[in-house]
N, C-alpha and C positions, 0 to 999 in steps of 0.2 A: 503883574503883567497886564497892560493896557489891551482890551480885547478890540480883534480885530474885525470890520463889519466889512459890507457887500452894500453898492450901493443899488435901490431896484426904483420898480417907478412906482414904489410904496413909502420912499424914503431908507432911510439907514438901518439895515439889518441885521443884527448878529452873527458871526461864522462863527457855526460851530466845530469841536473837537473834530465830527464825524469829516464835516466839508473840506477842511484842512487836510486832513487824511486821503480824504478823494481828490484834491491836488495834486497833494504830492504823489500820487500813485499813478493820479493821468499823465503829471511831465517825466513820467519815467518809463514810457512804452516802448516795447519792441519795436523797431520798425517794419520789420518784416511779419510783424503780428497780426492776423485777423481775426475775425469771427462772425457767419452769418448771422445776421439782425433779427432775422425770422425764428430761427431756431434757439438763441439766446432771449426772446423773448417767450416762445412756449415756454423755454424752462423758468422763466419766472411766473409764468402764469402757475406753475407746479409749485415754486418755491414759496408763492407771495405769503404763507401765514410763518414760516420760519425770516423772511426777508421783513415781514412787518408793513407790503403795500394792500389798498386795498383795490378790490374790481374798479370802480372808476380812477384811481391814480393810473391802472395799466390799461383802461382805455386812453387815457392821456398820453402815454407812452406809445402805445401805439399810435395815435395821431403823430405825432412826435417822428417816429420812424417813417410812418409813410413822406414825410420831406426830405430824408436821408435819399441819396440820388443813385446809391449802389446798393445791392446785396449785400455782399461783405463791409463792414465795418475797419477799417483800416486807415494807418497815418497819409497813406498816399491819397486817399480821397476825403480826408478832410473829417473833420469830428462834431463841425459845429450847426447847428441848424435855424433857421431863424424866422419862422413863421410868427405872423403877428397873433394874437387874442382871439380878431374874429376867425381868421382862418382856422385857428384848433377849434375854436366853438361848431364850425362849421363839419369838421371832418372828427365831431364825437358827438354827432348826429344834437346837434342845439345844446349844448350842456352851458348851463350859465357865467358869466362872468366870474362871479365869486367863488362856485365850483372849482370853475378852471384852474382861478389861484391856486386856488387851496390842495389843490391836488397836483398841483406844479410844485407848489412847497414841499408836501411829501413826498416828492420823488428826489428831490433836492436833498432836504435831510435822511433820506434811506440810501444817496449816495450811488443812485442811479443814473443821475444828470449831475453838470456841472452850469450854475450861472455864468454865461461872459457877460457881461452888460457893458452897455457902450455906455460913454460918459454924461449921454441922454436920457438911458434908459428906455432907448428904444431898438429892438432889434432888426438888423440889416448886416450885410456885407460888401465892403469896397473891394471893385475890379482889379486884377495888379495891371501893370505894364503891358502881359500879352495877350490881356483880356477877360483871363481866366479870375477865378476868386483869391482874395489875398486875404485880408483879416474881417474876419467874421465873429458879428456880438449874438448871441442867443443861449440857446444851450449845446453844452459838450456832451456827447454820447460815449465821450473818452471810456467814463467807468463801465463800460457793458462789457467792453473789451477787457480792461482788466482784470475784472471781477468774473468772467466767464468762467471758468476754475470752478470755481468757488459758488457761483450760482447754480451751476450744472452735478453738482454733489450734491448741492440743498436740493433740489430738484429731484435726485435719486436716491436721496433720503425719504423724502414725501413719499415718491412714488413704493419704495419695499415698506416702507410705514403704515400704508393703504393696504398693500398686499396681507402683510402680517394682522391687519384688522379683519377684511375679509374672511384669511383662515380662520381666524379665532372665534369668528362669528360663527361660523359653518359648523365648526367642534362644536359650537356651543348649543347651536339646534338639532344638533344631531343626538349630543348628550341628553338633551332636554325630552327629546321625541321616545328613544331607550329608555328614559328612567316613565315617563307615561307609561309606556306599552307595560312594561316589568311591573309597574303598580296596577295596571288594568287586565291583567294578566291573574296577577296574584288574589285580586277581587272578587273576579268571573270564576276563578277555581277555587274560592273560599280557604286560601293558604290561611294559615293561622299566623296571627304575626298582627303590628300594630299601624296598617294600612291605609287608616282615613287618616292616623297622625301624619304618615310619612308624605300622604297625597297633602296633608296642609305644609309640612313643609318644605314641601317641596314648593309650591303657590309661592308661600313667603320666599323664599328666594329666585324665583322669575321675578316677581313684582319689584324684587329689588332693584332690577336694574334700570338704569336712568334711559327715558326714549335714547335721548345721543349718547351712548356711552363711549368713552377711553377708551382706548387698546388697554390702559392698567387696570381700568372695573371690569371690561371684558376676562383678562387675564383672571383675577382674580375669583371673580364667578363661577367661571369654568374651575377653575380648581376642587371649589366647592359642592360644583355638579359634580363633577367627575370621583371624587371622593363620595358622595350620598349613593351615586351609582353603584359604587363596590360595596356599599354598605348595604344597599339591598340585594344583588348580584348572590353578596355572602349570608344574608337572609333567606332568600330563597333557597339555595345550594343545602344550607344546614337544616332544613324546616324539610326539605324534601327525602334529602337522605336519615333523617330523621324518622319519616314516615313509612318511609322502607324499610329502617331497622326492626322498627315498631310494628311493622305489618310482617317480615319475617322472623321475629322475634314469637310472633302469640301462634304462627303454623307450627317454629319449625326451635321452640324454647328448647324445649330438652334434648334433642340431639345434638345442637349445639351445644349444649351444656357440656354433655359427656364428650363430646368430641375434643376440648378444650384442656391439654397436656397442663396447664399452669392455671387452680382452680382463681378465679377471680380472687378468693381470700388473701390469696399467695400476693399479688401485683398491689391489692390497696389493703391494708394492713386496719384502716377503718371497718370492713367486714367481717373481720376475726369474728368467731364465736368459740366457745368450749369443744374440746373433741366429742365428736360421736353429734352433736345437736343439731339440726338444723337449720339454717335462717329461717325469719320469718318470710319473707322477700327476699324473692332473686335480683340482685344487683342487674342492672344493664351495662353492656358490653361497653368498655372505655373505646371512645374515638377519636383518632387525632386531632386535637384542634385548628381550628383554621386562625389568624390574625386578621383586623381589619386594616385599611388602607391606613399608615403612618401621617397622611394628609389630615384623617379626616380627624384619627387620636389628637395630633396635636392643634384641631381647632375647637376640639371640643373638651382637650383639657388643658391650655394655654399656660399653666402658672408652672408645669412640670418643666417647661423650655429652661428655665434659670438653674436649674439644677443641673442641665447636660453638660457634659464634658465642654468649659472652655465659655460657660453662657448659652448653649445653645445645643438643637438636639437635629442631625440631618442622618440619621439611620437608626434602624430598630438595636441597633449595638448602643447606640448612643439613648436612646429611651428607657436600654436595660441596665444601664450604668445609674442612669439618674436614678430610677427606680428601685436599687437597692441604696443610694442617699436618702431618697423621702423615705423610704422603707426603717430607717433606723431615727428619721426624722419624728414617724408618727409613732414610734414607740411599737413596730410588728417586729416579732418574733424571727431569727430566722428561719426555725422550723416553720413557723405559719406562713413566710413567704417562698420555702422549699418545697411545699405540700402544694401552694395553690400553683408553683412552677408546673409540679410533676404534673396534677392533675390537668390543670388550663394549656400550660404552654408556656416557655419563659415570655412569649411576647404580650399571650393577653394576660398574663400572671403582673406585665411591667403595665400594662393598659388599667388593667383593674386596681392599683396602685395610681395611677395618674389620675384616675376617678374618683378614686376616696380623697387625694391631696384636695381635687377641685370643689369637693363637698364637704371640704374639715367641720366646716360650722355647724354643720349640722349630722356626725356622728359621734358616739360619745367612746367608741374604743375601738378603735381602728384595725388592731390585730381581731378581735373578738368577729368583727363587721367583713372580715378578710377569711377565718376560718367557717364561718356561715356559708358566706359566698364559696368558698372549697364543696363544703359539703354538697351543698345546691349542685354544684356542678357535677359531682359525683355520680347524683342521681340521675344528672341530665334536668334540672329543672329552673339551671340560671345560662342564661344567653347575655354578652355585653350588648347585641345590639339593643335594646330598648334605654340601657344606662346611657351608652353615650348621643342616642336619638335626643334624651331629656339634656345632655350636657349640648349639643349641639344649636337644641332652640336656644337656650340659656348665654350662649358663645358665640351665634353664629352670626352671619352677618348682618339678618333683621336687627340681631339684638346691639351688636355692637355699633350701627346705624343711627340706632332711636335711642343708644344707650348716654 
């Protein structure tokens, strides 16, 4: 197909796909159709990074419009406009010749204007018979009319686009300020727990973020905040009531004890001893366990995702699923992974299973490394938060950044 050109007063210029299309869409207007000038151009002031014009193409446009002789835009008042070169130079406050082209060109190819050019290439309009305007060469404003639609969506896309970054921002300083105060909290009251780590990375993930960020690096971020957040939330929570166990534990040991219809030996079958004998040590009181946030497990142990139901893991049913696969994968017993249920919790029992997948390489018998960890816990003297703290630098977005 022999392509079809546009003649300008640059000589012979290619029409493109897009211009063709803006034809045929301007000779097919409502005639009853308008649309104010002023308000179809804010909205492409809102649309122009989705529409593809830039700040001087639509100061071009708006010179453009101020020659338009009505408000509304409409077939009864005519489409075409015909201001010469200097006059737009003039009314876009001196903007240069070659500018001007150029940015009359791209308004052209974004299908905003339409060229009429007279057989001179120069623009003008002939008087008809009762004096009024009859055929006119310059540019058609036909496509604003058109395209109004369709401009005023992209427009209100922008605009809730904006919106939804703002929120995300606001979350995201607010999460930022909470997880401070909760680490300078924890500092000032000497909590036990591993505080200058969490305070570095917590750094490392502010610094991550790029001066102009996305709405999808914002989103994304925040996730990770907001995940670190429950992960100290749940550090503190356990560390405190921990201290309280532990402080009415050393007043108030023995009454408790005897108070207790079901002796500890009876519930963990690990404390058995001989009749008549005494422990050597009093077990401490088993406490529910708590889970940490399913966000932060699956970023700080990524490779367990392949294993959930279907390729992928979107609830702690689905983390405990997978968790008895790798569980038979690395060769754990099901007793050793029924014992660290009963004692942890089936959900951190499936966490501390995602942990050892993520550090294969460097254990050497993974049930053996599973009923440790039981015991630890038994005692009260193993917590996940610090494992998946170390899985989280190793995983997390510093690392998958620079990785």
């Amino acid at each position: 197909m022999e392509p079809q050109y546009v003649s300008t007063p640059f000589g012979r210029r290619s029409m493109t796909l897009g211009m063709l299309a803006s034809q045929e869409s301007a000779s097919r207007i409502d005639a009853d159709a308008s649309v104010d000038k002023w308000k179809i151009f804010r909205a492409l002031c809102e649309a122009k990074s989705m529409i593809g014009v830039s700040d001087r193409a639509l100061a071009v446009l708006n010179a453009l419009l101020t020659f338009y002789p009505k408000n509304e835009i409409a077939e009864a008042n005519g489409f075409v406009v015909f201001p010469s070169n200097e006059q737009l130079s003039l009314r876009t406050h001196g903007m240069a010749g070659t500018t001007l082209r150029r940015n009359l060109a791209m308004l052209v190819e974004a299908g905003l204007i339409i060229r009429r050019d007279s057989p001179n290439g120069k623009r003008f309009a002939r008087r008809n018979g009762e004096g009024g305007l009859g055929e006119a060469f310059g540019f058609s404003l036909a496509p604003l009319l058109v395209r109004a639609r369709e401009i005023e969506a992209q427009a209100a896309q922008v605009l809730a686009d904006k919106l939804e970054w703002k929120r995300l921002r606001e979350r995201m300083s607010l999460c930022r300020r909470d997880i401070a105060k909760l680490i300078e909290i924890a500092l000032e009251e000497e909590i036990a727990g591993e505080w200058i780590e969490m305070q570095q990375h917590f750094n490392r993930l502010s610094a991550s973020l790029p001066r102009r960020p996305s709405t999808a690096e914002i989103r994304s971020l925040l996730t990770d905040l907001e995940a670190f957040r429950e992960l100290i939330v749940k550090t503190l929570e356990s560390k405190t009531k921990a201290e309280k166990t532990d402080a009415n534990d050393s007043q108030n040991g023995r009454h408790i004890h005897n108070s207790n219809p079901h002796p500890i030996s009876e519930l963990e079958p690990s404390f058995e001893t001989k009749q008549g004998a005494k422990p050597e040590e009093e077990p401490r009181p088993w406490r529910e366990p708590q889970s940490f946030p399913l966000a932060m497990v699956l970023q700080a142990c990524p490779e367990i995702v392949a294993y959930g139901p279907g390729g992928g893991i979107g609830s702690w049913r689905d983390l405990m699923v997978a968790a008895v696969v790798v569980r038979s994968t690395l060769g754990v017993s099901p007793s050793a992974y029924q014992q660290a249920c009963d004692v942890m919790g089936p959900e951190n029992a499936a966490t501390v299973i995602a942990c050892i997948l993520e550090r294969g390489g460097h254990i050497n018998s993974a049930g053996g490394y599973l009923r440790d960890l039981t015991r630890r816990a038994e005692r009260g003297e193993f917590s996940l938060g610090p494992m998946l703290m170390a899985l989280m630098r190793a995983n997390g977005p510093m690392a998958r950044k620079t990785g």
